[in-house]
C-alpha positions in Angstrom: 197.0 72.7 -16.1 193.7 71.7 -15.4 191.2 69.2 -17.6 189.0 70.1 -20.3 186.1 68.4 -19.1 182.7 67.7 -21.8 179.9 67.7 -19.6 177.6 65.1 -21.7 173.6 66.3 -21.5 172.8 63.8 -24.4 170.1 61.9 -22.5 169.6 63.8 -19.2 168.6 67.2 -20.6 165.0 66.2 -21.4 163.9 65.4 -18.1 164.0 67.0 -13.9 165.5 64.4 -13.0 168.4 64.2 -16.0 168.8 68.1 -15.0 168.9 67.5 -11.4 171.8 65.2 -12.3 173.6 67.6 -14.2 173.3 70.4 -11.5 175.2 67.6 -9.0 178.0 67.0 -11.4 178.9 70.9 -12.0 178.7 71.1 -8.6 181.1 68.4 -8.1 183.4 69.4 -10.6 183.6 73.2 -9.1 184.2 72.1 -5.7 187.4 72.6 -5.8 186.9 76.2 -6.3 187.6 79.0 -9.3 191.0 78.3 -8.7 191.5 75.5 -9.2 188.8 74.1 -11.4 189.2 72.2 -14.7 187.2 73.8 -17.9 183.5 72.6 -18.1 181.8 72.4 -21.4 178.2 70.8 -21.7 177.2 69.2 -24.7 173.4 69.0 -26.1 171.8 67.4 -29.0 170.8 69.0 -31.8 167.7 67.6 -33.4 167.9 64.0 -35.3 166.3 63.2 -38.3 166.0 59.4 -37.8 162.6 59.7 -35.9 159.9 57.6 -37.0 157.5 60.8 -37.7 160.6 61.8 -40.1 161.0 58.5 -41.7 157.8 58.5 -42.5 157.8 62.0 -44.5 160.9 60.9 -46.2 159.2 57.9 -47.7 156.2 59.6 -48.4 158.2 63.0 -49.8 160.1 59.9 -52.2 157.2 58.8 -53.5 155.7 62.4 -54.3 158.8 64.7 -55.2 161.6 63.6 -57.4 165.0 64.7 -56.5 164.1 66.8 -53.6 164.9 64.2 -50.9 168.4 66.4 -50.2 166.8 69.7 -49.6 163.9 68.3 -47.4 166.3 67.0 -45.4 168.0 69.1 -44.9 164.9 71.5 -44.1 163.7 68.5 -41.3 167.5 69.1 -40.0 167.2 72.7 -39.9 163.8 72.2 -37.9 164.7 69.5 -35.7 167.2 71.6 -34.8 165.7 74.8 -33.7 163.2 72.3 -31.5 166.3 71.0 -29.8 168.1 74.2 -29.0 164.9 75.3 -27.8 164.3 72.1 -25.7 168.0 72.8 -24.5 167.2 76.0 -22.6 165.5 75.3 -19.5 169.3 73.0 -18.8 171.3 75.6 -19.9 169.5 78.1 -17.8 169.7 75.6 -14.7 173.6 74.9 -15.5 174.4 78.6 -15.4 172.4 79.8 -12.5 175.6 77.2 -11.4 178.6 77.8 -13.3 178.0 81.7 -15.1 180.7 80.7 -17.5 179.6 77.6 -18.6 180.4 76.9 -22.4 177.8 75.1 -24.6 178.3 72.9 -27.8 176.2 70.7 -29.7 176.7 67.8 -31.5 175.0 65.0 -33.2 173.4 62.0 -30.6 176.1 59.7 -33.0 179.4 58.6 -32.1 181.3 60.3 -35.0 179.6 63.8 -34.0 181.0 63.6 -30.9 184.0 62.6 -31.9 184.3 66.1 -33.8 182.5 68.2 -31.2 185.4 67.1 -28.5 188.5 67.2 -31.1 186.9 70.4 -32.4 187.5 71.7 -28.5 190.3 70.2 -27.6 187.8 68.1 -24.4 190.2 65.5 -22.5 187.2 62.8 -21.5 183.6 62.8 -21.5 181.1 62.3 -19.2 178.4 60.9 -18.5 177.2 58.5 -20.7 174.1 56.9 -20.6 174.9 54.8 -24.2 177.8 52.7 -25.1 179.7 54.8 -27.9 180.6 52.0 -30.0 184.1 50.4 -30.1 185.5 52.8 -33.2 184.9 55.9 -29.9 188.5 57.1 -29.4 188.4 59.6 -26.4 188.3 58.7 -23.1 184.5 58.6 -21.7 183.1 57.5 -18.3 180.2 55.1 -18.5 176.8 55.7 -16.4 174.1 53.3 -15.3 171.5 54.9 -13.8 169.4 52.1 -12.4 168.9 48.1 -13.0 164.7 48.5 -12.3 164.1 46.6 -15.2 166.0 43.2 -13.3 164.7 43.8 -10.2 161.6 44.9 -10.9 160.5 43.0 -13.9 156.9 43.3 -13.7 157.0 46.7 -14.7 158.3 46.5 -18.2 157.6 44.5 -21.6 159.7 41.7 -22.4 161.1 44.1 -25.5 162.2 47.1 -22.9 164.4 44.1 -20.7 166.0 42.8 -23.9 166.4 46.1 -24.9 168.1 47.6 -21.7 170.1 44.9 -21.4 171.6 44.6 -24.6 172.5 48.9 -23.8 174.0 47.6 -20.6 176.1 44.2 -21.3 177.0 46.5 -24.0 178.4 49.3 -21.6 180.4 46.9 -19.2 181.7 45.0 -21.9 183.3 48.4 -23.7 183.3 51.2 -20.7 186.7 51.4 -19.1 184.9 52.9 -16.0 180.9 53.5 -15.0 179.8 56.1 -12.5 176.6 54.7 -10.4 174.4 56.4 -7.8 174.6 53.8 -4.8 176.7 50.8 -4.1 173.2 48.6 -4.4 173.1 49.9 -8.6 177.0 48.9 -8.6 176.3 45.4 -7.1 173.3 44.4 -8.9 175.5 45.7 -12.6 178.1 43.1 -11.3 176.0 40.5 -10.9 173.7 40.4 -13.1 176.7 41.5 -16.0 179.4 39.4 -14.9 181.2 39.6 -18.1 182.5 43.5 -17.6 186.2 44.3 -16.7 185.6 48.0 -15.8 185.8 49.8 -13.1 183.1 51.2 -10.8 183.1 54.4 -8.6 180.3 54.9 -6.6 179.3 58.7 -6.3 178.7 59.6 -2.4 175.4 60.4 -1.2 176.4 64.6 -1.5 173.1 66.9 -1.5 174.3 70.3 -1.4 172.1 73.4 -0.6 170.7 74.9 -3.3 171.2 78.4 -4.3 167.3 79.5 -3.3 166.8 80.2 0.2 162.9 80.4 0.8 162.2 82.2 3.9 158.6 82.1 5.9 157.1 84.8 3.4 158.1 82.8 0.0 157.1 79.6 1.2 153.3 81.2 2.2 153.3 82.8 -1.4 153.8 79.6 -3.1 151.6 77.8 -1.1 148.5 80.2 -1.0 148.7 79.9 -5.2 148.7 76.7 -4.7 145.9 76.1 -2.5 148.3 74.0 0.1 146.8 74.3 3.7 149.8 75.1 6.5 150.4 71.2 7.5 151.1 69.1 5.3 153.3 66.0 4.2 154.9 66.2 0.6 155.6 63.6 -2.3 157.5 64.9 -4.9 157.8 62.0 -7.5 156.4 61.6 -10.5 153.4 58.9 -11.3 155.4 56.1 -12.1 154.1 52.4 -10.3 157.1 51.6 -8.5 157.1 54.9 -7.1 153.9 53.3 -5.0 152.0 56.5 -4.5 149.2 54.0 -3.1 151.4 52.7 -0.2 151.8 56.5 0.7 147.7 57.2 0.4 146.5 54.1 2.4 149.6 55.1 4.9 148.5 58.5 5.5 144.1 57.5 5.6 145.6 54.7 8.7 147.0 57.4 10.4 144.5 60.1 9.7 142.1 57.4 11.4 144.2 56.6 14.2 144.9 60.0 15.1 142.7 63.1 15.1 145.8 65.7 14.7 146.0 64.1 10.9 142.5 65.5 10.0 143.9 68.8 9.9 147.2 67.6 8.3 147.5 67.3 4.0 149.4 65.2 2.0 150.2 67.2 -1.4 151.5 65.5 -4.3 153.7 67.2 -7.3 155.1 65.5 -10.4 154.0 65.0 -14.1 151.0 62.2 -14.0 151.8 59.8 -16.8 153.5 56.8 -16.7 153.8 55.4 -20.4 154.5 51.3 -19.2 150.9 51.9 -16.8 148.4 54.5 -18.3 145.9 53.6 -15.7 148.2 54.1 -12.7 147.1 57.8 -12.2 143.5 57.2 -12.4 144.0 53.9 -9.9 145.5 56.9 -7.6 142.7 59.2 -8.2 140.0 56.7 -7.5 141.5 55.3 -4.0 141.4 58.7 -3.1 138.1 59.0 -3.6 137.2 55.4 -2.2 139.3 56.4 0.9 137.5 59.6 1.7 140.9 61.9 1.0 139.3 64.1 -1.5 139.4 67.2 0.8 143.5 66.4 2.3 145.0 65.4 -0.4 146.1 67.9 -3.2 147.5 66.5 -6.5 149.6 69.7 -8.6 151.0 68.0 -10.8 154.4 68.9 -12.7 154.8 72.3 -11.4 158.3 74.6 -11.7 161.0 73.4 -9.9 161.4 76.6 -7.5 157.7 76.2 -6.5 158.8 72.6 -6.0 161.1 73.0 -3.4 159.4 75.7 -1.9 156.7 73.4 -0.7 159.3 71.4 0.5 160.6 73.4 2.3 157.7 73.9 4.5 156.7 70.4 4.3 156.0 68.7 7.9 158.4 65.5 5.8 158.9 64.3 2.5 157.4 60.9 2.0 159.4 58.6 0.3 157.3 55.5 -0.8 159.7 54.0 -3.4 160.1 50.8 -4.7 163.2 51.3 -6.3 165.6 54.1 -7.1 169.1 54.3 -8.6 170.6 56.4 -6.2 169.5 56.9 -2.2 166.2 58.5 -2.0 165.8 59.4 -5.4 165.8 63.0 -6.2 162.9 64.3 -3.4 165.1 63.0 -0.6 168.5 64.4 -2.0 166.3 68.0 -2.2 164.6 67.4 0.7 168.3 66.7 3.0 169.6 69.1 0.6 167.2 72.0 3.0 167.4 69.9 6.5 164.5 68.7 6.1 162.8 65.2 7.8 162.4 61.9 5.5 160.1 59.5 5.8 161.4 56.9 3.4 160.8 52.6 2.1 163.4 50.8 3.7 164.6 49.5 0.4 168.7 48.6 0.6 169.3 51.5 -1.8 167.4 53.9 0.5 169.3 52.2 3.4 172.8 53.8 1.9 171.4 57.2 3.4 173.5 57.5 6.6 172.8 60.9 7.4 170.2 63.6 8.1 166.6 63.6 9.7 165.7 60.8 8.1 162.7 57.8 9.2 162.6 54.2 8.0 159.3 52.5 7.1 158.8 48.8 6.1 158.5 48.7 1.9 154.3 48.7 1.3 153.5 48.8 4.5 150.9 51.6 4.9 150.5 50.4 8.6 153.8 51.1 9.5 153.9 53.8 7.6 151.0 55.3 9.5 152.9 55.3 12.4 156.2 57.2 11.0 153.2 60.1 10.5 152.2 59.8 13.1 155.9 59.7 15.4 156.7 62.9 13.0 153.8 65.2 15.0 155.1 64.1 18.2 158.7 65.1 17.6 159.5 68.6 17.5 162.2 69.4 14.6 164.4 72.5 14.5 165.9 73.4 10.6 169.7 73.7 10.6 170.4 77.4 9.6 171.3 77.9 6.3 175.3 78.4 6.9 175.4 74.8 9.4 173.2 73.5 5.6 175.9 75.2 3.5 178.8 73.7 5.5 177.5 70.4 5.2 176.6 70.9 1.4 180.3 72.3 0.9 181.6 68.7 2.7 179.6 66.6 0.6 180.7 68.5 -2.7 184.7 67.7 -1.8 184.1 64.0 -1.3 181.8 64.1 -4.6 184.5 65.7 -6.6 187.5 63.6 -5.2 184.8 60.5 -6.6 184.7 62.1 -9.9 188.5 63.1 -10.5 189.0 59.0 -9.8 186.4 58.2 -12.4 188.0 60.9 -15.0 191.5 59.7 -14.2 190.7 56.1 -14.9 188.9 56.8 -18.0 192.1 58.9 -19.6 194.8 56.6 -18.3 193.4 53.7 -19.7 192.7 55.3 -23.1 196.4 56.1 -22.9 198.4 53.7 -26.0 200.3 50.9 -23.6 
């Protein structure tokens, strides 16, 4: 008989990225195929009235209605609620397009919630979590770290986000049993920089797999005409966070444009939301080298746009650019799309990038626009032929096995160990 698996969106449901995460476990977890699959149940948050905004009601609602504190509550829980359900649907929408039979529950983002969500239905572990569930959590549950930025990066955050995310981290290899990272690079840097944990890590394999969309020549010019997006172009698909270094690509793809006359008819076209909440200026810093370096006309900046649109440009992208800094797992989420469709890379040679060992894929030095510039440049010269969608499928099909076989291990370890001695 086969697991009863909770699928844990707490923390990943809010965000492309969290959802693109998701979509890669259920895939993962199916691989096996519908005969042999374990159950899959994915759990959301309901809305929590502990927010600041809330808090602040509550106090004033104490100080102006006598002995209706109960019932307002319970009103902000009944709101909060319908916001989160509705917040939920784009995931569960994603999730199904997946697995049709995927079951949903909800639960409080608190340990004892859980707790009665996965007795409730009878779930034999849980995964993935992001937070450490406390010492008094009695099922078996698979850690995740997504990434160590804030230690290898420090620049980028306050002194209060490193001593926060730290304390969430010594935290989770102190109590997980086992932790799921992205690369061998994320695993490596948790063991040294936490040297007191006594888990276990399993290191999920590199595994895009094709996505259900096929775009053919048609649906890619439909997405691009409403766009605007010329017929050559490059594409960067991250959001505008600073370590992301956006500028690297732009000063890359003006050297090149300059060296070579071909780039004058060629774009670089830019999607992903364009805040970054540690550098509100970043953006605008983006925005006016564009302008300083004469792009204005070849460089097209969408913004967050929907995900299908998203990949359709992707797909008939000349390369993703991948100018990263940093990234939790290989590529970050562009490159695993972009392989994903066959399609060529152009990525920082960061040792996390360097765990890619398959596909089209181009090294550049880290923020070197120079070198870069010639990677742009190589990528005209060479012709490229897309693997056909069954040769993509195959691969994706590969990739899936060796992801599941990853995942079983983490599972197993989790339950075993949470198993009286």
């Amino acid at each position: 008989m086969g697991r009863n698996i909770c699928l844990n969106g707490i923390g990943l449901n809010g965000w492309g990225g969290g959802r693109d995460n998701l979509s890669m476990l259920v895939e993962g977890i199916n691989a096996p195929g519908p005969d042999h699959r374990d159950d899959l149940t994915l759990l959301l948050s309901l809305g929590d009235t502990t927010s600041r905004i809330q808090r602040i009601i509550f106090h004033a609602a104490r100080c102006t209605i006598d002995g209706q504190i109960p019932k307002l509550r319970r009103l902000f829980d009944e709101i909060a609620d319908h916001f989160a359900i509705s917040r939920n649907q784009e995931t569960i929408k994603v999730l199904r397009e997946l697995e049709p039979n995927l079951q949903i529950v909800y639960a409080r983002n608190h340990s004892r919630s859980i707790i009665r969500t996965m007795e409730r239905h009878r779930m034999d572990v849980i995964l993935p979590m992001m937070n450490p569930p406390g010492k008094g959590f009695n099922k078996p549950w698979v850690g995740y770290i997504t990434d160590l930025q804030h230690r290898v990066l420090p620049r980028f955050f306050t002194p209060e986000a490193i001593r926060s995310r730290d304390r969430t981290f010594s935290q989770m290899v102190a109590d997980a049993k086992v932790i799921v990272v992205n690369s061998r690079a994320v695993r490596d840097e948790a063991q040294r920089f936490y040297p007191h944990g006594r888990c276990s890590y399993v290191v999920l394999p590199f595994t895009p797999k094709i996505p259900q969309t096929w775009f053919d020549h048609e649906g890619i010019q439909g997405v691009r005409e409403r766009y605007g997006v010329p017929e050559n172009y490059f594409l960067i698909s991250n959001q505008f966070w600073i370590h992301k270094d956006h500028l690297t690509a732009l000063r890359g793809f003006k050297k090149a444009t300059d060296r070579d006359s071909r780039m004058r008819d060629v774009h670089l076209v830019c999607t992903g939301a364009t805040d970054d909440n540690r550098f509100p200026d970043y953006f605008s810093m983006f925005t006016d080298e564009v302008k300083k370096l004469g792009l204005k006309d070849q460089v097209h900046i969408l913004g967050h746009i929907p995900k299908q649109d998203q990949l359709a440009l992707l797909n008939g992208s000349l390369a993703v650019v991948q100018p990263t800094l940093y990234e939790g797992g290989p590529g970050g989420g562009s490159v695993y799309d972009a392989m994903s469709y066959g399609i060529p890379t152009i990525v920082s040679d960061i040792p996390i990038n360097r765990e890619i060992e398959e596909g089209n894929i181009t090294f550049f030095h880290v923020s070197n626009p120079s070198h870069l510039a010639d990677c742009l440049i190589d990528r005209l010269d060479r012709e490229y032929q897309q693997p056909s969608r069954e040769a993509l499928k195959e691969l994706g099909r590969a990739r899936a096995a060796r992801l599941h076989m990853k995942l079983d291990e983490a599972m197993e370890l989790a339950i075993t160990n949470a198993r009286p001695s």
